[in-house]
N, C-alpha and C positions, 0 to 999 in steps of 0.2 A: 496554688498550682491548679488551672484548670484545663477541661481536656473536650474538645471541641469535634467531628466528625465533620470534613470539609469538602468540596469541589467536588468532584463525578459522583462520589457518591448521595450527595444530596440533591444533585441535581436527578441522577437516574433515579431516584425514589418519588422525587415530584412527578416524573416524565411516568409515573409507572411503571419503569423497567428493573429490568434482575440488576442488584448491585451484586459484582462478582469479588471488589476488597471495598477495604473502606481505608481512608488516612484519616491523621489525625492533627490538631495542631494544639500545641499547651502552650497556656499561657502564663507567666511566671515564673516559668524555672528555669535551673541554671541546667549545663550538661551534666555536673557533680551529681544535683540532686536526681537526675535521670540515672544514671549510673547506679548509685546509690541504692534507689528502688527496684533494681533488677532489670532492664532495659540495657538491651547492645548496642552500642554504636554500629553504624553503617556510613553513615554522610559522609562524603571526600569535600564536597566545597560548603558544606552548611551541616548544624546540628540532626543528627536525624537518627531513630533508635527505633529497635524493635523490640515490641511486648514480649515477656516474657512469654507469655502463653499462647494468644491468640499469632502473635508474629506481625500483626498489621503494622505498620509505619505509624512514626508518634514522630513530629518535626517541631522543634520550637519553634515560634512567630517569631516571623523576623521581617525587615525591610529590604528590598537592595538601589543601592544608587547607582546611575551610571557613571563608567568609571574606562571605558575605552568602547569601539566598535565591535556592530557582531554580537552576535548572542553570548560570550562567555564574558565583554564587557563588563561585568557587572563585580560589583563589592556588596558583600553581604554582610547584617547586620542583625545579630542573635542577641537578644534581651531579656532578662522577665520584664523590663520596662515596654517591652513590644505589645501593645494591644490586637487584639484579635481584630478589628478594624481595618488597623494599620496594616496587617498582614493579607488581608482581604484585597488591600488594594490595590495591592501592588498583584494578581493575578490578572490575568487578559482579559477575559470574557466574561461580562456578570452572572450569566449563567453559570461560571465555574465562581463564582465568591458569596458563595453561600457558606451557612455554618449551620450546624446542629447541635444543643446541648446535649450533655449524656441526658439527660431526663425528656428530649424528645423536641425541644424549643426552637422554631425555624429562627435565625439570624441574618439579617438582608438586607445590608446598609445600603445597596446599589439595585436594587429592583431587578433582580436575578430572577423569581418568580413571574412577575409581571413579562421581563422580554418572555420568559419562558412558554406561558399562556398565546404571547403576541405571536411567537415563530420566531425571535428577531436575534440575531450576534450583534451586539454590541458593548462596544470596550467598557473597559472600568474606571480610566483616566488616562490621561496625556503619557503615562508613564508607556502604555503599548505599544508607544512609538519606538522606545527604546530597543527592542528586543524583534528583528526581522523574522525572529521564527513563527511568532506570529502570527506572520501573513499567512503561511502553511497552515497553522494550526486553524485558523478561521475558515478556510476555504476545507479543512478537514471535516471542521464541525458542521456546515453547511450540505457534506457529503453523507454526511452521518443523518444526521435530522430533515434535510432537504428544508433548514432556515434560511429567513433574507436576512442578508446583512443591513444592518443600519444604517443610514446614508452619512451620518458621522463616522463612522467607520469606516466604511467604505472610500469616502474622500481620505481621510488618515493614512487609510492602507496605500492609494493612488500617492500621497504626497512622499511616501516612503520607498517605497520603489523611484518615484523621480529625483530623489537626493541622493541614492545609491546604497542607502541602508542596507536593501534587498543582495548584494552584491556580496556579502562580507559573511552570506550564509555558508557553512562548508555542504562538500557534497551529501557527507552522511548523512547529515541533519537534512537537508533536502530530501534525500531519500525517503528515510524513516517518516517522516509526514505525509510526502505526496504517496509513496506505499500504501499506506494508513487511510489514506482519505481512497485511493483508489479499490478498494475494497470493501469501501463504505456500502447501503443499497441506494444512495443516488449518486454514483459518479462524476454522473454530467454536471452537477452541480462543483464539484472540484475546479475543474477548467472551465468553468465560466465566472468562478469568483475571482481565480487566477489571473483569467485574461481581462477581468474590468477592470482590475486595479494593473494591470502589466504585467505582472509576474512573471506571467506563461512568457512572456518573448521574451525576456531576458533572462528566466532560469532555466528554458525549454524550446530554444527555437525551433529545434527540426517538427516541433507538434505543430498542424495545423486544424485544432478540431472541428469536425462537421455533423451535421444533423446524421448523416452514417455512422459516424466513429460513436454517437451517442447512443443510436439504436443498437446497435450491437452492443457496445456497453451495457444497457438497459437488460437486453437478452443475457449476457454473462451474470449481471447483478441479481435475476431472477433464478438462474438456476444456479443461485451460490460460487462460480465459476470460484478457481486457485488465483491469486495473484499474478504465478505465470503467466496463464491464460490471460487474464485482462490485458496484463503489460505487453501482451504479444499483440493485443489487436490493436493497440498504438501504432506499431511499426507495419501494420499490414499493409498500409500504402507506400512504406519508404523503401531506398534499396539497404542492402545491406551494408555501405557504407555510412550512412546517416543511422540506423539503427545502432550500429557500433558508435559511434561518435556520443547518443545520448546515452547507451547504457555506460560507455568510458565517465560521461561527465557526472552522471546521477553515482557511479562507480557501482552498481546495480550487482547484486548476489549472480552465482556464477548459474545458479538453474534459470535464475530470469531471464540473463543473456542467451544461455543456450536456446533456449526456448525460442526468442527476440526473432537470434539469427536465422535457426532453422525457418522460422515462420518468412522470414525474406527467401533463404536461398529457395520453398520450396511451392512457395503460392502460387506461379505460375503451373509446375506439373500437378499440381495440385487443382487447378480450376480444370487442367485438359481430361484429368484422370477420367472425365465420363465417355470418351471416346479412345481415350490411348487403347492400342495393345498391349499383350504381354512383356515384350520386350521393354515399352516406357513405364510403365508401370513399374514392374522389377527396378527399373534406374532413383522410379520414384521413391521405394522403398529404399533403397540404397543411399540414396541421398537424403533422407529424412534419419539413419542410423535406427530404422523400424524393425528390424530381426535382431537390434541387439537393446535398443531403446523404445522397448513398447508401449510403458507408461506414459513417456514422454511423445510418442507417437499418436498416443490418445487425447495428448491434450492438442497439440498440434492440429490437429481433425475435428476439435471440438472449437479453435480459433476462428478456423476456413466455417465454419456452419454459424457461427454468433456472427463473421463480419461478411458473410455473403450468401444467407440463408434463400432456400429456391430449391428448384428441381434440379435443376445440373451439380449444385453441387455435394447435394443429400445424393444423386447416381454416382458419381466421384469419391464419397467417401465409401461407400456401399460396396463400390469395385477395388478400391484402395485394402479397404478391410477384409475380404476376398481374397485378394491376391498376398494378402500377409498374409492369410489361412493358411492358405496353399503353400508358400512358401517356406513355411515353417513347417510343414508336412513333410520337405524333403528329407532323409538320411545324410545331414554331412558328412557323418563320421564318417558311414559307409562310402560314400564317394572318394574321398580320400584316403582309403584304405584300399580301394580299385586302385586308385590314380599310379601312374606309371614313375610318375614324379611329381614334388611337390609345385613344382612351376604350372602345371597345367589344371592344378585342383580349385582355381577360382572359374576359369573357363567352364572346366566340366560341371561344377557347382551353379553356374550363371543360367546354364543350359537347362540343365536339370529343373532350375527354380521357374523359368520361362514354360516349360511344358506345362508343368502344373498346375501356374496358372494360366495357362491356354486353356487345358481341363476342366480347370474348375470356371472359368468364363463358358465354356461348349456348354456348361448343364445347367446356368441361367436362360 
């Protein structure tokens, strides 16, 4: 039984970067003897167990063959008779089919260093064609590294999308990748791996990215921006029903949505903010849910500045952030402790919050 250190982590030590775990893959043994030795089961569809000690992942080598459509297609195949080779080759990218002895020995049947050296993604066999995910993952790792894809790969990927492979991805799974890659620090490199091989129109039509949708990206990429925020300046040109449509079909977390939509319902009072009054502004907070969602108002503000950075709209957020000041300076309680009845306490509350920031505009 031997015990190998595989994929990101031998790659990120090449690249000179922090490995944050490490897996592992052994060769010759059964689950019994994993067991045996003190090691817990974890794997739902394959052998997979965790060290007693350190906790890292210990997977026996295995093969898998295709066996239906879609990435869960597959039939897996756990052996001692499984070679560390074998198991190497069946991964995507040779830059992920690397191996390490425990004594420190690099393992590289597929020239996973040398792409590595080159900049380049490319596949590890014919077998990549199998597995649509894939195509995500490649255009992640291109986001990641800011790599060219291989032009064998890249025709591969094009011939996969035009057979429908790409079609049979579920939404999760879409997600969870283009997420991933979108928070990478070259984005732009996502959707334009996606859009050479097709992907992008057929797993994302409502996108139509441009050299804007890039620089702002670039700008969120640089100052680390949240995933919200990225995802939000996707939909800064669309209306809110096409935004709704792709976060329905990615089935997108419910803070990315929110985020999405507010960023449609609010972009328009949001460009005018540098000349509205008291009165539009108040609406704008109101319609942005900014006195009761200020976090989420920050990042909102931070969307409108990465997708249309300038003077107007740096005075816009300036008066915007301002007039939440202000408005949060009013005494609810107290208002509605006045109030005659409860019917008339959003009135007198609307009023009150417009003065304010009338006020605090007069001393700019």
């Amino acid at each position: 039984m031997k015990a190998y250190v595989v994929g990101g982590a031998v790659r990120d030590e090449l690249l000179g970067l922090p490995v944050a775990d490490r897996d592992w893959v052994v060769v010759g043994a059964t689950p019994e003897q994993m067991t045996a030795a003190g090691y817990r089961p974890v794997g739902r569809d394959f052998p997979v167990f965790l060290h007693p000690e350190t906790k890292e992942e210990y997977a026996l080598a295995r093969t898998e063959r295709k066996s239906g459509r879609g990435y869960r297609g597959f039939t897996v195949y756990a052996a001692p008779e499984v070679t560390l080779e074998e198991d190497l080759r069946r991964r995507d990218l040779t830059l992920n089919a690397m191996a390490r002895t425990e004594d420190g020995k690099l393992i590289d049947p597929f020239g996973g260093e040398r792409d590595l050296r080159a900049g380049l993604l490319r596949h590890v066999s014919e077998a990549f064609a199998e597995d649509p995910v894939r195509i995500l993952r490649v255009a992640r790792f291109a986001a990641r590294f800011d790599f060219r894809v291989a032009d064998e790969t890249a025709a591969l990927m094009r011939r996969m999308v035009e057979t429908g492979e790409a079609e049979d991805l579920v939404p999760e799974r879409v997600w969870q990748e283009f997420a991933k890659g979108l928070v990478e620090s070259h984005p732009r490199r996502l959707f334009e791996v996606l859009s050479d091989c097709g992907a992008l129109a057929r797993l994302l039509p409502e996108l139509r990215p441009d050299e804007a949708l890039y620089a702002a990206l670039a700008r969120a990429a640089q100052e680390r921006a949240p995933l919200t925020v990225r995802f939000a300046l996707l939909v800064w040109p669309l209306d809110e029903q096409a935004a709704s449509a792709l976060c329905a079909r990615l089935r997108a977390p419910n803070e990315v949505k929110e985020l999405a939509l507010a960023t449609c319902r609010c972009r328009e009072p949001i460009r005018g903010a540098d000349r509205a009054g008291p009165a539009a502004l108040l609406e704008t907070l109101k319609r942005a849910d900014a006195l009761r969602r200020g976090e989420r108002f920050g990042e909102l503000l931070a969307v409108a500045r990465f997708a249309e950075p300038g003077a107007p709209i740096a005075l816009a957020i300036e008066r915007l952030q301002g007039a939440l000041e202000a408005a949060r300076g009013v005494d609810a309680a107290a208002l509605a402790k006045a109030a005659a009845s409860p019917a008339e306490i959003p009135a007198r509350l609307d009023r009150a919050r417009e003065q304010a920031i009338a006020a605090a505009l007069a001393q700019d």
